[in-house]
Structures are given as structure tokens and as C-alpha cells.
N, C-alpha and C positions, 0 to 999 in steps of 0.2 A: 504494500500500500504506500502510497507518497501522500506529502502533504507539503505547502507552499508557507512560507509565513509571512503572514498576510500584515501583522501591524508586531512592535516591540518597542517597548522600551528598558530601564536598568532592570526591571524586576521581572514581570514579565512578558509572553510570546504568544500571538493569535496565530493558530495555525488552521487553513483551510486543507481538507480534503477532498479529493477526486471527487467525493459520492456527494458534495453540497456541503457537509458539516463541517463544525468549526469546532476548535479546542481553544480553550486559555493555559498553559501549562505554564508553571516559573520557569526562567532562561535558564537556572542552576539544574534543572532536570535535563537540557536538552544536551547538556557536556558538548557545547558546541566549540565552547574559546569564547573569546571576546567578539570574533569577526564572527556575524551569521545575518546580514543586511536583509530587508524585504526581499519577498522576492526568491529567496534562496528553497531551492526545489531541495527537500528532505526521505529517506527512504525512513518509513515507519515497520518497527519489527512487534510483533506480538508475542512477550514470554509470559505465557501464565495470566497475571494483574499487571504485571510488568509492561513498559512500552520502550524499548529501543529505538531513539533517532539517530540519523548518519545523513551527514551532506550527502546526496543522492551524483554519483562522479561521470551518470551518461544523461543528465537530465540538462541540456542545454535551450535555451530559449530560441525555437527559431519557429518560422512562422508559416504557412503552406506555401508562400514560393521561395523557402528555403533559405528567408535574410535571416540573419543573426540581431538577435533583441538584445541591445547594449543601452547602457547610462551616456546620453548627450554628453553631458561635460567630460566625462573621465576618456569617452573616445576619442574627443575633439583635443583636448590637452595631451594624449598619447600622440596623437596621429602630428602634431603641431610639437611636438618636442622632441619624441622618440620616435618619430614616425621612419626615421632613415633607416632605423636598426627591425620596423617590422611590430614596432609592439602593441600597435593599433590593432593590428592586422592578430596577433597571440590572443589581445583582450576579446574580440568579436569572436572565439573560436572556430578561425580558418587559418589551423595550424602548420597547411603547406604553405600557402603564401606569406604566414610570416617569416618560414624557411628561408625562401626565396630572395624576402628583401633582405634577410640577414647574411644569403650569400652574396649579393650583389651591392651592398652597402656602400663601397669602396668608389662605387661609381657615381657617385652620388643620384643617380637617375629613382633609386627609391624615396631619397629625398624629397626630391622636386612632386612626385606622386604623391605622399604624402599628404604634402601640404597643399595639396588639390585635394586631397580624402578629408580633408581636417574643414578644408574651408565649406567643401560642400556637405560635412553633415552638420557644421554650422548652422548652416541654412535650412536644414530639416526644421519640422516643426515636430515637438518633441510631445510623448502621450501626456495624462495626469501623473507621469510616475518618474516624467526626465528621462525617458525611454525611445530611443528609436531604431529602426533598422536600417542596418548596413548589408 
């Protein structure tokens, strides 16, 4: 079973599930870490009374024509800083092509790409969640 978590703050975690329903669970239950941001797709285990959660590690956000669902600002600031070395391209998870700009880097030509990637998700208009596709 999976579950999204839908709102959080210090204490605790609203988590949506597949079937409609929702849970409130303290964040100290979810033995996440400190990082577990909305959003974050979770694998739900059932032991017993027991509930087992795990970042869910094939649960990527993408959409039926297959663009990758990323945070506007954190893409636009990769793709505008780091964009030469490909890490725009690592954050949207399309892990060849950041391969690629990381081998061709020297040339500066993933540079300049970049910061065409950077400019124009700029200009996307972004969901209610600061969310767009790439």
C-alpha cells in the first residue's frame, strides 16, 4: 500500500492513501529523518497493529505524457547554477541525460542548454504546490 503526505508540520504528518483515506500519524513514528517534504510518495507495511513506513524509491512523479513533476524554484536555480554539470536534469529524474551533460560538460554546450532549461521553466506557470513539468 502507498501513501503521499499530504500536509506536516514539527509534530505531526497527514498522510493520504491510494483508497481516499487519510491518517494523522506523529512524524516521530514515520522514522523518516528530518527531510520527508509534501509530497513525498511512502511505501506503507502492515505488521500485526504495527505500520511500517519507507520512502517508496520507484514512486516518481510523472505524468501520462511522461514529464517529470519537479518544485519550480529548486529546478530553475539547478538548471541556472549547476545546470552545466546536468543536475537539473539528476533532480527531474532523467538520469541519462544528466549522464550526458556530465560527460560533455567541458564543452561548455550543456551550459548554454541549461540556461535555456532554466529560463524557460521560469516561464512555466507553476501548480498550487510550486510544481511543474519538465
Amino acid at each position: 500500500m502507498t501513501a503521499k503526505i499530504i500536509k506536516s508540520d514539527d509534530v505531526n504528518v497527514t498522510l493520504g492513501y491510494d483508497d481516499g483515506s487519510f491518517e494523522e500519524v506523529p512524524r516521530a513514528a514515520l522514522n523518516l529523518g528530518e527531510f520527508a517534504p509534501d509530497g513525498t510518495v511512502l511505501e506503507v507495511y502492515q505488521n500485526g497493529d504495527q505500520k511500517v513506513y519507507a520512502i517508496s524509491k520507484t514512486a516518481v512523479a510523472v505524468d501520462a505524457s511522461g514529464k517529470h513533476k519537479v518544485n519550480k524554484l529548486a529546478y530553475v536555480l539547478c538548471a541556472l547554477l549547476f545546470g552545466g554539470l546536468g543536475v537539473h536534469k539528476f533532480y527531474a529524474g532523467r538520469i541519462v541525460m544528466g549522464i550526458v551533460y556530465l560527460l560533455f560538460f567541458w564543452t561548455v554546450i550543456p551550459a548554454i542548454i541549461a540556461l535555456i532549461e532554466g529560463i524557460v521553466a521560469a516561464t512555466k506557470t507553476a501548480d498550487a504546490d510550486g510544481n511543474i513539468l519538465v
